[in-house]
N, C-alpha and C positions, 0 to 999 in steps of 0.2 A: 310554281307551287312551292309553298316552303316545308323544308324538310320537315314530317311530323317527329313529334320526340316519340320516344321510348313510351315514356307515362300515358302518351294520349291514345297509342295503339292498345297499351297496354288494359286499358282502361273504356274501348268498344269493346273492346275481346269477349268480356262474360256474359252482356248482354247480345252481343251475338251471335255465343253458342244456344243461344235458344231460340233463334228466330226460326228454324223451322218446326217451333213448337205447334201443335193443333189447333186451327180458332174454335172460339165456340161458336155452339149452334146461334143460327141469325133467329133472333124471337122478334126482331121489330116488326108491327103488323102494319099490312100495308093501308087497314081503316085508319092511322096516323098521315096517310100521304095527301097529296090535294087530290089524286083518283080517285080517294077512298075505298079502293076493291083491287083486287090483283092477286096474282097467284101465289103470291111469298116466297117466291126463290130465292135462295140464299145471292146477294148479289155478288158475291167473291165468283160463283159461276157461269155469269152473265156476263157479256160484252156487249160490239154494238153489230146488232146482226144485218142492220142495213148498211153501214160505213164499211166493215171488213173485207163483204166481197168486192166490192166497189173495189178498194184500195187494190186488195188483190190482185186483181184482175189488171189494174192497173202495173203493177208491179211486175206482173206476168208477159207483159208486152216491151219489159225493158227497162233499164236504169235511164237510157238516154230518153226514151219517152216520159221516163220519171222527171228528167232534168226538162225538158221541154215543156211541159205540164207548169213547172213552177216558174219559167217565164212569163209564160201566159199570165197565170195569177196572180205574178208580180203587181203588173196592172190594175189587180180589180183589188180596191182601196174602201169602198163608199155603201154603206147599207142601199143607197138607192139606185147604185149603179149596176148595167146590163152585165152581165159576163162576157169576156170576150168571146173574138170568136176564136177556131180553132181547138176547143179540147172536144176529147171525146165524146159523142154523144152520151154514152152511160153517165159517163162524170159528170156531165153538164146537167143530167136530170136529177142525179142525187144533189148537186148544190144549191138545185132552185127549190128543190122539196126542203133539201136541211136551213135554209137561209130563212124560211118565213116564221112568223113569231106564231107562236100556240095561238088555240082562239083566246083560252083565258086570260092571255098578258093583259093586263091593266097600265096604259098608256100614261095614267095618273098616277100610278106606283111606283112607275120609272122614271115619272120626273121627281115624285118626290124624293125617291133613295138619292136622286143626285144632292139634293141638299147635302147630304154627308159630305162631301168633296167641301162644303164653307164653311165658314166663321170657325167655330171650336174643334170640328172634329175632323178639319182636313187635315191640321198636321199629325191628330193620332192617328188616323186612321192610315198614313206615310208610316209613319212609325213603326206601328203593328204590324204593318203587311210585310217592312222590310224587314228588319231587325228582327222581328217577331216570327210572322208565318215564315220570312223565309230561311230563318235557322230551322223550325218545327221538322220545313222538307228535309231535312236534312237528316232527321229521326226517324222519321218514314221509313222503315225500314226495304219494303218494294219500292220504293219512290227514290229513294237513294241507287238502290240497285240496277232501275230502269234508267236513270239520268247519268249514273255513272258510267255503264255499260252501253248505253245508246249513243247517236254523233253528241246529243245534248252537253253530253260529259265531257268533250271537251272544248267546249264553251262556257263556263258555269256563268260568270256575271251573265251573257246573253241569254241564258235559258232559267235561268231565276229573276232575270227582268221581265220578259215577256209573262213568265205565269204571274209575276205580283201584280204586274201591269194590268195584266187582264182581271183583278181580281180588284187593282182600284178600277179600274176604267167600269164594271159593273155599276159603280154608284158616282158614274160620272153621267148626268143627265143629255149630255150629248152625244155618248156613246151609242143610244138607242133611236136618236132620229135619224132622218134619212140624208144630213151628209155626214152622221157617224160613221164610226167602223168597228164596232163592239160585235155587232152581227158578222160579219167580215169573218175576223179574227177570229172567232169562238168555231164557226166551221172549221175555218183552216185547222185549226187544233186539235175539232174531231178528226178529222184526217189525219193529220198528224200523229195522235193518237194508235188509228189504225194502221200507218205505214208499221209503228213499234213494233204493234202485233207480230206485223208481219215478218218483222227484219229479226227483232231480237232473242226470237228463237231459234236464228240460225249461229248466235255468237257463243262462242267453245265457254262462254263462264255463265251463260245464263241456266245452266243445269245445276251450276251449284253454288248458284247463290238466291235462286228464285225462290225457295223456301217452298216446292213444291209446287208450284205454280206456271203450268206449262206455257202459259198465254198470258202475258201482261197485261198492263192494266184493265182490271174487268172494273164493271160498274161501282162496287166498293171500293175498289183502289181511287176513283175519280172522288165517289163520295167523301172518300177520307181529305182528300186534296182541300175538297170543298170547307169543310169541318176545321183543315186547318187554317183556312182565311176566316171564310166570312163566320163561322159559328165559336171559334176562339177570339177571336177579335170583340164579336158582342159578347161573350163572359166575361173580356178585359175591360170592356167600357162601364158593367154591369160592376165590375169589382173596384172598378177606379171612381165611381162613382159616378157615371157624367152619362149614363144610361140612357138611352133615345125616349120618346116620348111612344108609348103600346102604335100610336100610326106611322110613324116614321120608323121603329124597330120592324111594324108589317112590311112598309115597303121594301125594307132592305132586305128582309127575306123572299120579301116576292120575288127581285131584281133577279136573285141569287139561283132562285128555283127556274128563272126565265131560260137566265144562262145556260145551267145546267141542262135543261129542255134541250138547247142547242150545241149541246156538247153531247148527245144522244142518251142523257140518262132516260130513263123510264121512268113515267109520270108516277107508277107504285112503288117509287123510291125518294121521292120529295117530300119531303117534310110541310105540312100545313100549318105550321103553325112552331116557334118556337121551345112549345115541351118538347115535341115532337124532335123537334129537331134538336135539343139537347138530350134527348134521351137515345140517337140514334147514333150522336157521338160518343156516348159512353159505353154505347157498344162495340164502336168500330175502333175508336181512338188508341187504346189500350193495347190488343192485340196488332196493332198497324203499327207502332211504336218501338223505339230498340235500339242498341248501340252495333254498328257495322262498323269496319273498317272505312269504307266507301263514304258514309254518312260523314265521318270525323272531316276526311279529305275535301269534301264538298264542302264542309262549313267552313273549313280553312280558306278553303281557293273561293268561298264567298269574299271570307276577308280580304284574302290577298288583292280578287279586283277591288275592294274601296280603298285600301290605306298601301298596295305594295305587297312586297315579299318582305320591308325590312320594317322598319319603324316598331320595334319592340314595346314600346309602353304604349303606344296609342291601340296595337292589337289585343296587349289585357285587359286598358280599360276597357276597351269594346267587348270583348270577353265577359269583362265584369259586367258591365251594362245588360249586355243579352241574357246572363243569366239571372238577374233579375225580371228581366222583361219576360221572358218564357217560363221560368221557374227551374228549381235544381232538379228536377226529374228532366224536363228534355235537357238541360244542360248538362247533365251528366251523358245523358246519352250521347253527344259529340264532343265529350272530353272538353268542357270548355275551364278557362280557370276560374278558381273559387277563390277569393281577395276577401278578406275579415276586415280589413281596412275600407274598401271600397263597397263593400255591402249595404254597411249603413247609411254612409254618403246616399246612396241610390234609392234607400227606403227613405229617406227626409226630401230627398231633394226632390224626386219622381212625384211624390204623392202632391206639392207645392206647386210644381207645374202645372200639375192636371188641375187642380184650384184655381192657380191664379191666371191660368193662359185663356186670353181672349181675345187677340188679332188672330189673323190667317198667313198663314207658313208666308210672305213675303219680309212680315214685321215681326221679328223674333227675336229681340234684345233681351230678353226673360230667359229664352230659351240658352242664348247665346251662352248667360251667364251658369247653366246650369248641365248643362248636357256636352260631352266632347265634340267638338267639331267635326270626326270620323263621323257622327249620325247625319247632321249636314251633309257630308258629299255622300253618305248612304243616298237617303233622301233624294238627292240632287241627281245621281245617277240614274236613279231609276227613273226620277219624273220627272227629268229635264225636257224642253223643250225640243224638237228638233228630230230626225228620221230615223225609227229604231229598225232595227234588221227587220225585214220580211220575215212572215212566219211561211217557211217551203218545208216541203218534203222530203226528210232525210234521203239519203243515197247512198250510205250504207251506217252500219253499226260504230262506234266511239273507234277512230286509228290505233291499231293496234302499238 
């Protein structure tokens, strides 16, 4: 990790004497969801009441039955494959109920969000998800907190791979058939999810740093997650100009809300439709957002896995880049540097790209000449080819 300065601690600090400020009240109405009816509970409230006991219970029979558990599932890789044998029966009925897709999925919707992954909008959508969504997590102000404070934190490249990953691999059209692993994954994660629950309210700092919040991520904190991928990413496309055509923006909503489905949100928290779903971000977005201590470090130890602990100017230009790409309000929220020089560079040069680029991330001579190289092994790290860690189930809270 490299030593943070003086300035950048200095510099989460005011923004996160407020992070235990009050949210406001949740007005999103749930006749905005694909349910169209539901109770409207505040989702900050809500968690996942089928996954937690499960976990629990699991949890309750032992660490080493924890650790045994995630050998098993090492195994199970493949949307269409059996589960093995050997886990508990309870476990084994909540994965065959969590693993099947809604009735609503739309099989056509899923292939077509994969389009996104081609021609024009795979390299930005690499782009946004790293450098973009995943500084945002970084602002998150519980999302920083849970990642810091959970095993996740100390792993940062591995656990801001896997969530981006999971976030392209949504509008990765193979992820969804039956030798994908989109389904796979997205369980594991609800679990995952619920071990958190479970562990990191045993950890001596989550009292005070949870901003009140006895029980991690409840179903807004997941929404907000969401929001910061796939519903900032369509504002970025929207603002960049290169905007999906009204059926191709539906199916990457649909994908998105499929995901979700399997990630246990409640169907009266899905967005139907785009207003919806930008009008549910600028509810949650705002109050979810902030400068931590925790948050600065995490953006750093992002950087540090792509370029090192040293190489000084290629970490500002990246600096500079990110905070153009995110904007000065998250960028300020992880202390990142402000370059007057480099600014402009990135408003000329950024907007030219997104015009002139029309091969797919293998052919990038354009790109080459216009963007650091740091974005490249960004990029490359995350969506390289080749065997990412297992997604298991922590075994205890971030080493002391």
């Amino acid at each position: 990790m490299t030593n943070l300065s003086r300035r950048r601690l200095l510099a989460s600090g005011g923004a996160a004497a407020a992070a235990g400020a009050t949210l406001p009240l949740w007005t999103w109405a749930p006749s905005a969801s694909i349910a169209g009816t539901g109770d409207g509970l505040d989702p900050e409230y809500v968690w996942d009441v089928r996954a937690d006991p499960v976990i629990e219970r699991l949890y309750g029979e032992g660490i080493a039955k924890v650790a045994e558990v995630n050998e098993i599932l090492k195994g199970w890789t493949r949307n269409d494959q059996p589960l093995p044998d050997g886990l508990p029966t309870y476990l084994e009925d909540f994965i065959e109920e969590a693993r099947a897709l809604p009735a609503w999925a739309d099989q056509g919707k899923l292939k077509l969000a994969g389009s996104f992954n081609e021609e024009r909008y795979g390299f930005f959508l690499a782009l946004l998800y790293t450098l973009g969504s995943g500084l945002i997590s970084c602002a998150i102000k519980r999302e920083a907190w849970s990642v810091y404070y959970s095993y996740g934190g100390s792993d940062m490249r591995d656990r801001i791979a896997k969530t981006t990953v999971l976030g392209y691999d949504v509008m990765d059209a193979q992820g969804w058939t039956a030798t994908g692993s989109l389904m796979v994954n997205s369980v594991k994660t609800r679990m995952v999810h619920a071990a958190v629950r479970h562990l990191l309210p045993q950890s001596p700092h989550w009292a005070s740093v949870g901003a009140g919040q006895e029980i991690p991520i409840s179903q807004a904190d997941i929404l907000v997650t969401f929001h910061s991928l796939g519903t900032w990413v369509m504002r970025k496309f929207t603002e960049w100009d290169i905007a999906p055509s009204t059926e191709l923006a539906d199916a990457f909503l649909h994908a998105w809300n499929v995901d979700l489905h399997l990630l246990g949100v409640q169907e009266q928290y899905l967005p139907k439709d785009w207003a919806a779903a930008y009008a549910q971000y600028d509810q949650v977005m705002g109050p979810a957002t902030g400068g931590t201590r925790e948050g600065v470090e995490l953006a750093q130890a992002l950087l540090d896995s792509v370029i090192g602990e040293g190489n000084p100017v290629l970490r500002h230009e990246l600096e500079s880049l990110g905070r153009y790409v995110i904007g000065d309000a998250y960028a300020d929220m992880i202390a990142f540097d402000k370059d007057p020089v480099l600014a402009p560079v990135w408003a000329t040069s950024v907007p030219l790209l997104v015009t002139s680029y029309q091969s797919t991330v293998p052919n990038i001579p354009l790109v080459s000449n216009l963007l650091p190289e740091a974005v490249h092994t960004f990029i490359k790290i995350y969506f390289s080819p080749g065997d990412p860690a297992p997604i298991t189930l922590p075994l205890s809270n971030r080493p002391e």
